[in-house]
C-alpha positions as YAML, in Angstrom:
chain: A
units: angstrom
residues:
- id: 1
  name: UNK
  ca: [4.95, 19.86, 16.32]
- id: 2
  name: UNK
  ca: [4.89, 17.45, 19.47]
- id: 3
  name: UNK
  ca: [7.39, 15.61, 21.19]
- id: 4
  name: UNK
  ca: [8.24, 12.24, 19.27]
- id: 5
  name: UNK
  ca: [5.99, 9.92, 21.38]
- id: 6
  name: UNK
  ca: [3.53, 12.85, 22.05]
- id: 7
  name: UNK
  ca: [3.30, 13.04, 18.51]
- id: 8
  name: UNK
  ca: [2.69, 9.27, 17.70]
- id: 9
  name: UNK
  ca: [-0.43, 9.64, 19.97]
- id: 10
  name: UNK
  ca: [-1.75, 12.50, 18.20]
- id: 11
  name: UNK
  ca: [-1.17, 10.88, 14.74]
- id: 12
  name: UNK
  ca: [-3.25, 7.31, 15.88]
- id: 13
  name: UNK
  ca: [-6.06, 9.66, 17.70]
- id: 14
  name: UNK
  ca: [-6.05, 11.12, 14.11]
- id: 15
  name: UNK
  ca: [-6.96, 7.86, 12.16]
- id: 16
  name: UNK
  ca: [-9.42, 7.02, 15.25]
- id: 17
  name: UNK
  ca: [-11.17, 10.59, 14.78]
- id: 18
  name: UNK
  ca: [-14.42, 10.41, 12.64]
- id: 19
  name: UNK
  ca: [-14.83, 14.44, 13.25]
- id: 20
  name: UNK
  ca: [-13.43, 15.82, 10.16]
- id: 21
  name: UNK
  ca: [-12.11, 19.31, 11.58]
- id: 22
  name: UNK
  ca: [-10.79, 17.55, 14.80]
- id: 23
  name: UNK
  ca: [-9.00, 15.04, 12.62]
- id: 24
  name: UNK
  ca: [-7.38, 17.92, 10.56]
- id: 25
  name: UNK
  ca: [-6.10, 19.76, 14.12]
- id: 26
  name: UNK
  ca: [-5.12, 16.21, 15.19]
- id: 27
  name: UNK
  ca: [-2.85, 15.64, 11.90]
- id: 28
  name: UNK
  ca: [-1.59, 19.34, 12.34]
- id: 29
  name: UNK
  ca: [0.22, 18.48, 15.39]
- id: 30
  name: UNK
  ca: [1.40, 15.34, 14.22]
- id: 31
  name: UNK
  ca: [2.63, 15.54, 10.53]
- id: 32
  name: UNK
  ca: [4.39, 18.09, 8.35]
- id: 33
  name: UNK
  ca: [2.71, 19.94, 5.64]
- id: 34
  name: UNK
  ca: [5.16, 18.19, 3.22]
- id: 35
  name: UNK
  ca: [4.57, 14.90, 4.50]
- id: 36
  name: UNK
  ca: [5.33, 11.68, 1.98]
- id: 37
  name: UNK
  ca: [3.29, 8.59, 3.16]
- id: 38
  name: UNK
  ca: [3.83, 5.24, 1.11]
- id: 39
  name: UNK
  ca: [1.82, 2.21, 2.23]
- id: 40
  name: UNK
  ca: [1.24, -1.04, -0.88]
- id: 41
  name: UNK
  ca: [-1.95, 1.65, -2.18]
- id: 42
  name: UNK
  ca: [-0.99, 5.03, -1.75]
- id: 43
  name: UNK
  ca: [2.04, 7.21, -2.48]
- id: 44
  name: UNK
  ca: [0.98, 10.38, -1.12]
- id: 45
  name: UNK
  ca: [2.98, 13.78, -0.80]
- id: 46
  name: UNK
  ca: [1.46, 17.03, 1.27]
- id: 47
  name: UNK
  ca: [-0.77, 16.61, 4.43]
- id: 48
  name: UNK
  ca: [-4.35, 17.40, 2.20]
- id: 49
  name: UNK
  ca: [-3.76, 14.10, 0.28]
- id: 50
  name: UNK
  ca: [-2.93, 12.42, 3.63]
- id: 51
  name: UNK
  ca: [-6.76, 13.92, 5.39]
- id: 52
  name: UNK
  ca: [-8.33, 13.14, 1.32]
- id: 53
  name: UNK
  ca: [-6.84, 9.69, 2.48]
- id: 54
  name: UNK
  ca: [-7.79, 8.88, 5.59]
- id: 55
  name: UNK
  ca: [-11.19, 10.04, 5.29]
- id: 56
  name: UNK
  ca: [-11.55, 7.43, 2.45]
- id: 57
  name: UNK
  ca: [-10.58, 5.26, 4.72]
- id: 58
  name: UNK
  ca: [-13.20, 5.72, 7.61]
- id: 59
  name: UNK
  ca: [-15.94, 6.41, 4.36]
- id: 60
  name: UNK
  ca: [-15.19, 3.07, 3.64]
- id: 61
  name: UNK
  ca: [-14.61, 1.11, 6.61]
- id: 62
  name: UNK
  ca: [-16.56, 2.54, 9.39]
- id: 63
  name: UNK
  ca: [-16.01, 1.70, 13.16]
- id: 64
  name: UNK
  ca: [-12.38, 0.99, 12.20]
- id: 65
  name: UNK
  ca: [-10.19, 1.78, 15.13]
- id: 66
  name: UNK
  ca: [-6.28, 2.05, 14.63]
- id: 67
  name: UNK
  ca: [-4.74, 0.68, 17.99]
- id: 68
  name: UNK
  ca: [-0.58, 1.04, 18.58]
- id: 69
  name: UNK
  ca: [0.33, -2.71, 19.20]
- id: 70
  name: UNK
  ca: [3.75, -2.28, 20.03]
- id: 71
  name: UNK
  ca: [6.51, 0.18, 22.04]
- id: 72
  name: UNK
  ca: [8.09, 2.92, 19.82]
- id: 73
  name: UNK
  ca: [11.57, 2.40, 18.73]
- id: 74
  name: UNK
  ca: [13.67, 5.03, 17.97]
- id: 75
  name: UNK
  ca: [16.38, 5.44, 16.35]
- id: 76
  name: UNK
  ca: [17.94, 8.68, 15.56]
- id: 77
  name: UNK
  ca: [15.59, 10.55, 13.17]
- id: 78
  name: UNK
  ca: [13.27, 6.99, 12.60]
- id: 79
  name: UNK
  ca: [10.88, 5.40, 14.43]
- id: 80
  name: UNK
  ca: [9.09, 2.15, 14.31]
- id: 81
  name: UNK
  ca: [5.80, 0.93, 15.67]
- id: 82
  name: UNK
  ca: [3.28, -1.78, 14.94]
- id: 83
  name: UNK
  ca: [-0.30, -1.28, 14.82]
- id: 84
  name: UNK
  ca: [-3.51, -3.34, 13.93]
- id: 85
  name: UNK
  ca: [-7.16, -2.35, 12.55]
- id: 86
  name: UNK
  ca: [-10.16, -3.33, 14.47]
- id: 87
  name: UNK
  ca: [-13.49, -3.18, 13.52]
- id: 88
  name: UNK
  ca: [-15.83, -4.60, 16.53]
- id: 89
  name: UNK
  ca: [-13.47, -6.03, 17.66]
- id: 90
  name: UNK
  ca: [-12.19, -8.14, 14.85]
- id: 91
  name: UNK
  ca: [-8.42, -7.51, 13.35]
- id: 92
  name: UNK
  ca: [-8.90, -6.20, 10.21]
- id: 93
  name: UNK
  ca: [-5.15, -5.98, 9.45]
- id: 94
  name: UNK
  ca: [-2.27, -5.48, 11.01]
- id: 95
  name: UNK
  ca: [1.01, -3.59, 9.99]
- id: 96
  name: UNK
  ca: [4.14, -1.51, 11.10]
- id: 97
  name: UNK
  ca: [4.72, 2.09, 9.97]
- id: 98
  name: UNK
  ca: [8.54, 3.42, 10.15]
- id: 99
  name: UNK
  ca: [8.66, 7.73, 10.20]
- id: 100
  name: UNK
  ca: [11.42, 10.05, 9.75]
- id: 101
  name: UNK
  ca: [11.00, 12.34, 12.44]
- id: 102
  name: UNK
  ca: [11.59, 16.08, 11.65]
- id: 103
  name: UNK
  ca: [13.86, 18.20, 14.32]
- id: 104
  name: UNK
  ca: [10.75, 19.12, 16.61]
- id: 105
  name: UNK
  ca: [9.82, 15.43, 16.47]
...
């Protein structure tokens, strides 16, 4: 694992890689194998379901780009950011994650 703000690079070059084996090394570096993500469609335990998931995601919206729109606060073991989805250019969405962050960060 990286450094906490190492690693919050590594896991938004992940969602903005369309190469499906440099994605996987990506998420490697940047998220447990026992990972839980939760967003309003997905509950998702286990880093497989995570790559199943974002892979669905470029599938189905392609030229997305995920862009960090905010500093990284950190708190302890959490961490909040915002972010927004692009696609040319156009916000798609836009959103906040908060993490856990595991001892190696």
């Amino acid at each position: 694992m990286a450094s906490a703000p190492q690693t919050f690079e590594l896991f938004l070059a992940g969602w903005n890689e369309w190469d499906a084996a440099k994605r996987c090394a990506l998420f490697e570096a940047a998220v447990v194998p026992d990972v839980e993500f939760t967003d309003p469609l997905h509950q998702l335990h286990g880093r497989e379901a995570f790559l199943d998931m974002v892979a669905d995601f470029q599938r189905t919206r392609p030229g997305a780009v995920t862009l960090r729109t905010s500093a990284i606060d950190l708190h302890h073991d959490c961490a909040r950011y915002h972010w927004a989805i692009m696609i040319d250019g156009a916000k798609l969405i836009d959103g906040f994650d908060v993490v856990r962050l595991d001892a190696e960060g």
